[in-house]
N, C-alpha and C positions, 0 to 999 in steps of 0.2 A: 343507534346514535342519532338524538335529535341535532340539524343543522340550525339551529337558531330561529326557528320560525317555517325556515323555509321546507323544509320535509324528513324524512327518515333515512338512513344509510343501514342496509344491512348486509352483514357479512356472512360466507356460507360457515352452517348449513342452513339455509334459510328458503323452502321452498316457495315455489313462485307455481300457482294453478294459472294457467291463461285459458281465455276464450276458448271454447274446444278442443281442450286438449286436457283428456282425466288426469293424466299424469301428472306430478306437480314437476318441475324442475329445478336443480338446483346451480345456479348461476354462483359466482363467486361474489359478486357484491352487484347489492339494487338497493337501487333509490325510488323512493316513493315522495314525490310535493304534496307541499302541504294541503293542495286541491284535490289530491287523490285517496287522504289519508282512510278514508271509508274501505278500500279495497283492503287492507291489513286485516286478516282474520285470525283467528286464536292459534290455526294451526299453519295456514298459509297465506302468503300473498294472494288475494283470489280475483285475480284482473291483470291490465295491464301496466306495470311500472314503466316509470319515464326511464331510467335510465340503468342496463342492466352492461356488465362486465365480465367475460367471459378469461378467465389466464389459462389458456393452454396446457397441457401439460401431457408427460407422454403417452399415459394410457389413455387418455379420450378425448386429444385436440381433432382430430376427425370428426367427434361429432359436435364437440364446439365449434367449430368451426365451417362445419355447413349444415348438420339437420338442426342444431339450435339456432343456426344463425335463419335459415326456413322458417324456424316457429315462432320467433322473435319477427319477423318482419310477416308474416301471416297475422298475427297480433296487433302486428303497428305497434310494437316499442319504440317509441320515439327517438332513444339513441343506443346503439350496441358499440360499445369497444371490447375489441379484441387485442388482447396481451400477449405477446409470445416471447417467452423467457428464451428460447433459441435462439434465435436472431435479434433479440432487444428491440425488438419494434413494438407499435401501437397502430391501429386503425382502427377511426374513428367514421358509424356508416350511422349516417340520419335518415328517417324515415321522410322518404318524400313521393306525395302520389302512388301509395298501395307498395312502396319496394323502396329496399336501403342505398342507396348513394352513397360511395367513400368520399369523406370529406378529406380534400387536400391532396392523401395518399399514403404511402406507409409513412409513418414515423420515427424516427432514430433519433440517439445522438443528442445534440442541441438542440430538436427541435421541438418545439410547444406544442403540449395538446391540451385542446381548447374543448369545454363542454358547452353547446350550444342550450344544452336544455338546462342545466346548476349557473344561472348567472354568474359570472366572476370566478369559477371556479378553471382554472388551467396550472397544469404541472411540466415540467421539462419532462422527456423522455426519460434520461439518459439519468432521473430522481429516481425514478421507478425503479431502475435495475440497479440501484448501487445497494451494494454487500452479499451481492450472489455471485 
């Protein structure tokens, strides 16, 4: 999905090869700016995208949640959200100085999550989960 100029939205399955790491991954949706767009290769992402989204789920939120969450910030992807359909939350962790920082904290509910790296782009929580 082109965002209007500003870069790519892909949805899985769509693998992501990072920095050292032969394996490709498959994240659930990444984003790639228009400044990055060279990385997009015919069979995988082959770098590091700005911003990748990981939704939990019960066979392999373990490894979402901490050896991707490892490889993703080894990389320096710029922004990881993590989605958890169990508890309806969001955390949003940006890279800063070599390791991810949760911005804010978990999110529920009413509360907004904001994308530091998609200018303009923020969603209510509590959008994400409705019809589940």
């Amino acid at each position: 999905m082109d965002l209007r100029g500003l870069g790519r939205l892909f949805a899985a399955p769509t693998g992501v090869r990072l920095p050292q790491q032969p394996v490709p991954l498959l994240p659930d949706i990444v984003l790639v700016l228009a400044a990055h767009l060279n990385i997009i290769g015919s069979h995988y992402i082959e770098g590091v995208p700005d911003l990748v989204v990981e939704i939990l789920s019960p066979g392999n939120w373990l490894f979402d949640r901490y050896d991707k969450f490892l490889l993703y910030q080894a990389a320096g992807v710029p922004e990881y959200w993590i989605v958890d359909y169990r508890t309806e939350t969001v955390e949003i962790y940006i890279w800063e100085k070599g390791e991810y920082v949760l911005q804010v904290g978990r999110l529920e509910g009413d509360d907004t999550a904001v994308s530091q790296v998609l200018p303009g782009f923020q969603v209510e929580v509590s959008a994400i989960f409705q019809g589940l």
